[in-house]
ROSEFI-195407 format. One record per residue: x, y, z of N, C-alpha, C in turn. Coordinates in steps of 0.1 Angstrom, whole numbers, plus 5000, padded with zeros to 4 digits. Example, Ala and Ser with C-alpha at 12.3 -4.5 7.8 and 13.67 -1.06 7.14 Angstrom:
<fitis>
513249435078512349555078513249675078512849785071513749895071512950005079
</fitis>
This chain:
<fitis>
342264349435343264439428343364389413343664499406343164449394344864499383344764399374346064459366346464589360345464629357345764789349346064889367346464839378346964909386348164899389348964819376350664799382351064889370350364979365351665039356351764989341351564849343351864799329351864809318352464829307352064879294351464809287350564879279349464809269349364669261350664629255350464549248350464419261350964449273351064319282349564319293349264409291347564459299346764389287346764409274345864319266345964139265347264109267347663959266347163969278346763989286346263959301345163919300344264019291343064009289342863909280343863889269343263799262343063659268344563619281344063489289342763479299342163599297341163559306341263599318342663639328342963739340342163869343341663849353341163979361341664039373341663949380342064019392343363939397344364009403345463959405345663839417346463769418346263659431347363719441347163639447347563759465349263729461350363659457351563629454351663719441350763769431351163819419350964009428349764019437350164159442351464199450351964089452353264149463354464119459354364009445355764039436356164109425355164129420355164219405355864379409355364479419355164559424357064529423357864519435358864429440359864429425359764349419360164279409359964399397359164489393359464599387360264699395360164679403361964799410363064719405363364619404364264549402365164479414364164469422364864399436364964219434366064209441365964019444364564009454364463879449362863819457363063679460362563649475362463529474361363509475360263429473359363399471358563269474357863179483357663099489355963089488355363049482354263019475353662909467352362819477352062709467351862669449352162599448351762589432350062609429350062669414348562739412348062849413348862919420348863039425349463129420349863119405349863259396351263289395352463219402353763259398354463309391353863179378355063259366354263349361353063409363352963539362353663669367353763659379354363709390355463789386356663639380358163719375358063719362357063679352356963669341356463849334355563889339355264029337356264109339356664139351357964229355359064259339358664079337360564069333359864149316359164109308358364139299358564289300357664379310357764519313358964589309360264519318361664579317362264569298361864459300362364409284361764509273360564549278360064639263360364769265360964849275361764939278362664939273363264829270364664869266364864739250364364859243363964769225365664729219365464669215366964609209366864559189367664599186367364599167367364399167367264339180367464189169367664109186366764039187366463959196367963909205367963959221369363959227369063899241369563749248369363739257369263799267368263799276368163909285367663869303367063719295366063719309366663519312366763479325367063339319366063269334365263209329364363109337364762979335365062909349365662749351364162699362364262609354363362499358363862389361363362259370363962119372363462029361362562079356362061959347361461999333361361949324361261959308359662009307358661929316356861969316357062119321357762149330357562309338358062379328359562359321359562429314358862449297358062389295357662399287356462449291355762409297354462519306355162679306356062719314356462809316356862919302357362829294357662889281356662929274355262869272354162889270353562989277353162989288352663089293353663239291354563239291355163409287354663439276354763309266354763359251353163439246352263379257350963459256350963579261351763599273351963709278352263839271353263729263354163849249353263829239352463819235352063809217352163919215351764029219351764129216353064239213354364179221355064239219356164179209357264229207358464209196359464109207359264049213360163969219360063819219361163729218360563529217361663529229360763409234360363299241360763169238362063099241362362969235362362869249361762759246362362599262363362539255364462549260365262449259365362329268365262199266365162069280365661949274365961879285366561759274365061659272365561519265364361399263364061459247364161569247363961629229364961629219365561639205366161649199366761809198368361819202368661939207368762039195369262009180369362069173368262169166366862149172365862229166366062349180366462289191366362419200367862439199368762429195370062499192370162609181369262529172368962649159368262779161367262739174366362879181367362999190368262839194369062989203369763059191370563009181371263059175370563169166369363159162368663279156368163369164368063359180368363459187366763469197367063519207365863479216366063569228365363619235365163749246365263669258364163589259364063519272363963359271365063299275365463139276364963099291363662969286363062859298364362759299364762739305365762609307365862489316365962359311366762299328368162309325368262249335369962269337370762209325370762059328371361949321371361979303369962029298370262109283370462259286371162289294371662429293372962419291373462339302374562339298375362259288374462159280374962119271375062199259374062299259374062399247375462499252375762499257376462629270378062559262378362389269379262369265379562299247379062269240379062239223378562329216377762429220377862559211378362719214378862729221379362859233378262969236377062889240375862979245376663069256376863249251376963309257375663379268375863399279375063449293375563559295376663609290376863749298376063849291374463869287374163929286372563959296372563809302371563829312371263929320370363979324370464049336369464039343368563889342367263869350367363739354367263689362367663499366366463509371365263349370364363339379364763169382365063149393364863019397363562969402362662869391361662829394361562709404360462689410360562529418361962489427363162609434363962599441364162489444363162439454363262339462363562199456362962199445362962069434364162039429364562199425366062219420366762139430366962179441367862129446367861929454366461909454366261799456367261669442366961759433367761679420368961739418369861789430370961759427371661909422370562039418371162129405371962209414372362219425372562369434374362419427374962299421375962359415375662449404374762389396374462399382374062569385373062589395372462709396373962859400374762789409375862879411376662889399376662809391377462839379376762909372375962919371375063009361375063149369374763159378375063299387376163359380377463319381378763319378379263399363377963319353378063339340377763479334376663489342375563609338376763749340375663849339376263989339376263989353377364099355377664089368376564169377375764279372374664329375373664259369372764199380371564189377370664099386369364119381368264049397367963949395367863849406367863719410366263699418364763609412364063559416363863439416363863399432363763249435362463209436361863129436360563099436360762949443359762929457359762779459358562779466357962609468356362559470356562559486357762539492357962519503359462609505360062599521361062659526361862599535362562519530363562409537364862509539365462429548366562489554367862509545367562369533368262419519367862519509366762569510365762689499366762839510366662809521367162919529368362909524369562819524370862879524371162899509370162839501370462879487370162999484369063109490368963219490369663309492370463249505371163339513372763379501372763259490374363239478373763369470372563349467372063369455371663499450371363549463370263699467370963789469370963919471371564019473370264079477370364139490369364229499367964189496367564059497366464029484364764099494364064089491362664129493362163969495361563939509360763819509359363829513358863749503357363709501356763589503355863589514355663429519353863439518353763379509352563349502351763169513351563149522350963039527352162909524353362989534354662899537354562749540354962609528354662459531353262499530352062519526350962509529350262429517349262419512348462359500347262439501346862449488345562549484344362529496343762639498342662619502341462569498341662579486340862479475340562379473341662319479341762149478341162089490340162039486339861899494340461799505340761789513341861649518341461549519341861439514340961299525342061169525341961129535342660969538341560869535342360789527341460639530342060529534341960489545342260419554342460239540343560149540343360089532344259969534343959809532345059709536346159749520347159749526348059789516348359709504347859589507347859479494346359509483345759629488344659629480344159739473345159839476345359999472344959959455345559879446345159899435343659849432343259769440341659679439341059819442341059919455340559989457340260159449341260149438341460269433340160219423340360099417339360029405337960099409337760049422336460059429336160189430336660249433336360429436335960479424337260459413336960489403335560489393335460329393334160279385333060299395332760299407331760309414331160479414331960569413331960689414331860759399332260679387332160709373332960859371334660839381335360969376335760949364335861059358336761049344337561099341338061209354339361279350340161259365341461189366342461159377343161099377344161239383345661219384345661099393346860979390347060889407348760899404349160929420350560909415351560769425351960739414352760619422354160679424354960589431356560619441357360569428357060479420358160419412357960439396358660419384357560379371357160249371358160119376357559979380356259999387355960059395354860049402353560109394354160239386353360349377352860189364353560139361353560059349352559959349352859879365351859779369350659829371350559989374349059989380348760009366348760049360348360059343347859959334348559839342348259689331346859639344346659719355345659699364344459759361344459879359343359949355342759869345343759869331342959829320342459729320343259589328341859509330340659529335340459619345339559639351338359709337338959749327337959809319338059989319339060039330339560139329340460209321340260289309341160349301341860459307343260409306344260519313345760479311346760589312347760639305348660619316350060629313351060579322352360709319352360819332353360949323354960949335355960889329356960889342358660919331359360909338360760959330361160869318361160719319361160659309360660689297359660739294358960799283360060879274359660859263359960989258358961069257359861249257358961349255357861319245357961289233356761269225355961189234355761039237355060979243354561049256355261129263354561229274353361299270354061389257353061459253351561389246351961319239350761229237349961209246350261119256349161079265348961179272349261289277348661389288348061469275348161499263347161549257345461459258345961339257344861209258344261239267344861269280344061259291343561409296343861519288343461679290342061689281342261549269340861589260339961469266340361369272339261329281339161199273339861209267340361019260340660919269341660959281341760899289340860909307340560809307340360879325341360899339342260829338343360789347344860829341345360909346346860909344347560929355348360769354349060709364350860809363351060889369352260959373353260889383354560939382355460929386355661069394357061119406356761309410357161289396357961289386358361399374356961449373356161399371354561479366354361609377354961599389354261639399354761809401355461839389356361969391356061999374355362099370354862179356353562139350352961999356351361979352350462069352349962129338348962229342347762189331346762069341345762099337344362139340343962209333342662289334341662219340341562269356340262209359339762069364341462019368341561859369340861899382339761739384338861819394339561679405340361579406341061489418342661399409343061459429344261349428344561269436345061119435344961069441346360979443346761009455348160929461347960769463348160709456348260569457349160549467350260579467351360559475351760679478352360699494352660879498354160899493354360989491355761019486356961009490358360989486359360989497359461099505359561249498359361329506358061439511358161479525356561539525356361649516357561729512357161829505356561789493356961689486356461639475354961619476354561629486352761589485352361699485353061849486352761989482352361979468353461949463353361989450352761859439352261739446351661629438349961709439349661739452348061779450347661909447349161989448348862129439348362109422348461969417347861959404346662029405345862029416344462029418343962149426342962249422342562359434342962429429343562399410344262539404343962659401344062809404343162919397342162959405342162929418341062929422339562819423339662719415338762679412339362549426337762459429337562379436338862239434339162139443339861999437339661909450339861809445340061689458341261649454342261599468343261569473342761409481342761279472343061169480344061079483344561049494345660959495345160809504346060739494345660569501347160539512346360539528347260519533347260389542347960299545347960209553348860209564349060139577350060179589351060199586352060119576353060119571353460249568352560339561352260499561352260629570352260509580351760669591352760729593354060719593355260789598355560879587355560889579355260959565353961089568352561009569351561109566352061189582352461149588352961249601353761349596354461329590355661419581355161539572354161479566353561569557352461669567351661579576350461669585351061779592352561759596353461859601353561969593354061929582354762019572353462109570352362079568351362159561350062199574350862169585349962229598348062199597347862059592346661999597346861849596345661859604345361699604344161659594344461559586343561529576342761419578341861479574340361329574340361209570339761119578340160979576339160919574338760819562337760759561337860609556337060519555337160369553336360329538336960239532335560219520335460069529334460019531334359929538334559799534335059709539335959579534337059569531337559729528339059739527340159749538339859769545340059869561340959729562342559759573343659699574342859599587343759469586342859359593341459279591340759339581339259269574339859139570339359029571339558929565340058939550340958919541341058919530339758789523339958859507339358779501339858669494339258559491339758439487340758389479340658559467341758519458343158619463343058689480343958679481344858569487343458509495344458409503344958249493344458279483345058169474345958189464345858339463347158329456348558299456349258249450350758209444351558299453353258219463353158349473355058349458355458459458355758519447357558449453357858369444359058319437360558389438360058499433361158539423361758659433362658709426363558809439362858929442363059019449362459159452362459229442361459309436361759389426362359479429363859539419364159659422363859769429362559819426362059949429361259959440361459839450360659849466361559919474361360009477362360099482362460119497361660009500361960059515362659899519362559779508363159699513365059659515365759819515366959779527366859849540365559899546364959939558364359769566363559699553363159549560363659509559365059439550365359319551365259209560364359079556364058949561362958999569362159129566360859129575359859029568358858969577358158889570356858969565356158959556355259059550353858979556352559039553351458939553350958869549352158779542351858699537352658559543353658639550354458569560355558489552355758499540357058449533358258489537358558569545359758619548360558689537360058719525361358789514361758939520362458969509363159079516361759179511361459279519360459369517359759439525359459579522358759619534356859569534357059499546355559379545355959279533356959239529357059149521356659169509356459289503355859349493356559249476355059189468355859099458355859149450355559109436355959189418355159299415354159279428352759399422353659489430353959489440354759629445353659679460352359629461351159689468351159539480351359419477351559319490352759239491352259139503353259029501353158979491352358899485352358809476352458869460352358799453352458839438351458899433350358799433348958889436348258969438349158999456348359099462347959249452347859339453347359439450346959439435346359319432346359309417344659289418344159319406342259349407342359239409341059169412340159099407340459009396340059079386339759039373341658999366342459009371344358989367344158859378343758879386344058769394342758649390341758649389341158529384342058489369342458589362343058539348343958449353344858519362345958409365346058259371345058289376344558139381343158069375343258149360342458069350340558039355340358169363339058159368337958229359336858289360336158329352336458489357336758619348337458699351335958829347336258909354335159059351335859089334334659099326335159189320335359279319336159399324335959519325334659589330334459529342332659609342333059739345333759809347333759979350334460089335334159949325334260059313333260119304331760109312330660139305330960299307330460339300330460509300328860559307328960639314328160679324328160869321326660909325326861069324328461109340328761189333329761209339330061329349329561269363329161339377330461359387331461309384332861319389332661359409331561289408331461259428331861129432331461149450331361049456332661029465332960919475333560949486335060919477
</fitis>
């Protein structure tokens, strides 16, 4: 089905064209349609899958129907996070070039007064998260009663962080007439009752409910949990990828694996909330032009990442929640095009990957890189390494579940498996290369052997 069969007017049928759009995706035929009557939608559809097209066109359509002498809020899109909405703000703005209407993101991590000066010179359709909405809302009297389009992006997210007030107060603000699109990757029993506040008679659309692209690849690798960062090295350099996502549970853990890679001779970037937006944007430009090979994430990455053609991702560690592994490997398999989905899992894991195999109705493939496999004899410099001193690090998060379990390293600290500073074993050590670990014990160390540059075939197991 193709775009010039929804009606649309010219100038938004050419920006279509100019992105390169031909045929519509199976979520953009059953909401657009929908969403130009002006009905509420709920909408339940994986990421990649053409959404903010979806409510983005409709709202565009309505808006150029009704011309106004001087740009008048009209449309308001909330996002959970600063990357989505700035993705999201981007993508309309192409949608519109052609027409007389702006497009402003407002988010926090940025300096508020360049986007205070935008609202105030006036703007059609506002990207927002919550936390700088309402700070504009309350220090400069950002009026809403002129909305008459709400789209709640990433629901589910929203509400995982806490917004479900934020979102009813905005309900509240707006014009008392007007349509409400929710959009979520999954359908929790909280996405349902927030529909049920939010919606009026709404139209629902269930696009492959909890599901993940068909595109995507799956695979498990079976792995001693002290060695997940040794083995990411090895995949890596053995396979000569050069573009992949890995996402870690913590930014301690995101941080360590970063000062791991680059010993190894692997160039790669480190993107989690600590950052500032500038330093975000920096390195994921780095790593979209292929400067980098590895970018180590935190979830904030895992909700608005849109890059072109990332051909693997890879779960170092599985997520606290299953839905979250929706939308970590939706980075990949976007548009249609091909991706791989890897996750490093060890026993400690399985109650988790159970969580997730549920949620997404299969069972995923399991494979070994061999020597790594849980119970192998470890290697020398694990079993000699230094067993780790110092207290639990903050960000082990499953150690008030162990406390005083002994790990395999058998020190007894507090930890799940006794997990030490590296975050991946018992010991301090553990999950640290090779080449960090002979430094530390002043041995003869690799120099980076997996930083030679190789034609670049992005295979292998």
């Amino acid at each position: 089905m193709k775009f010039d069969t929804l009606g649309l007017s010219s100038p938004i049928l050419n920006a279509i064209a100019e992105c390169g759009y031909q045929q519509l995706t199976q979520v953009q035929q059953q909401v657009i349609p929908l969403a130009l009557e002006g009905k509420d939608i709920m909408a339940c559809a994986q990421t990649g899958t053409g959404k903010t097209a979806s409510f983005a066109l409709p709202v565009l359509e309505q808006l150029s129907k009704q011309p106004s002498d001087k740009p008048l809020l009209r449309a308001l899109v909330m996002t959970p996070t600063r990357e989505l909405a700035i993705q999201v703000c981007a993508n309309i703005q192409k949608y519109s070039q052609f027409l007389p209407l702006k497009t402003l993101a407002v988010y926090g991590g940025a300096n508020m007064n360049p986007q205070r000066k935008g609202v105030e010179q006036g703007v059609d359709i506002l990207v927002a998260t919550p936390g700088r909405l309402f700070d504009i809302i309350g220090q400069f009297n950002l009026d809403l009663s002129t909305v008459t389009t709400l789209v709640i992006d990433e629901a589910d997210r929203m509400l995982d962080l806490g917004f479900v007030r934020d979102i009813e107060k905005v309900k509240r603000l707006i014009a008392t007439e007007h349509q409400t699109m929710l959009f979520s990757a999954t359908y929790s029993d909280a996405v349902k009752q927030l529909s049920h506040k939010m919606l009026n008679q709404p139209e629902w659309v269930n696009v492959a409910e909890n599901a993940t692209a068909s595109t995507v690849e799956q695979l498990v690798y079976r792995v001693d949990k002290r060695r997940k960062a040794e083995l990411l090295s090895e995949l890596v350099g053995r396979n000569n990828w050069r573009q992949v996502l890995v996402f870690a549970s913590t930014k301690e853990c995101a941080e360590h694996l970063l000062q791991e890679l680059t010993l190894d001779g692997i160039s790669a970037g480190v993107f989690h909330g600590d950052k500032t937006q500038g330093a975000r944007n920096r390195v994921l430009d780095d790593f979209k032009a292929g400067k980098l090979r590895v970018l180590v994430a935190t979830d904030v990455a895992a909700r608005g990442l849109d890059i072109q053609a990332l051909p693997l991702v890879i779960n170092l560690e599985l997520p606290f929640l299953a839905e979250d592994y929706v939308h970590r490997i939706g980075r990949t398999g976007r548009a249609g095009l091909s991706g791989r989905a890897i996750s490093f899992v060890s026993p400690a894991d399985d109650e988790m990957l159970a969580e997730i195999e549920a949620l997404i109705g299969q069972t995923l493939p399991v494979t070994v890189q061999p020597g790594y496999e849980e119970g192998t004899p470890l290697p020398a410099r694990y079993r000699e390494a230094p067993t780790a001193t110092t207290k639990t690090a903050k960000w082990n998060y499953k150690s008030s579940r162990n406390t005083g379990a002994k790990g395999a390293g058998g020190n007894g600290t507090k930890a799940n498996g006794a997990r030490g500073k590296s975050g991946f074993g018992g010991n301090a050590g553990f999950g640290q290369s090779s080449e960090s670990q002979a430094r530390a014990r002043k041995l003869p160390a690799r120099e980076g052997k997996y930083a030679k540059n190789k034609p670049n075939t992005q295979k292998g197991k």
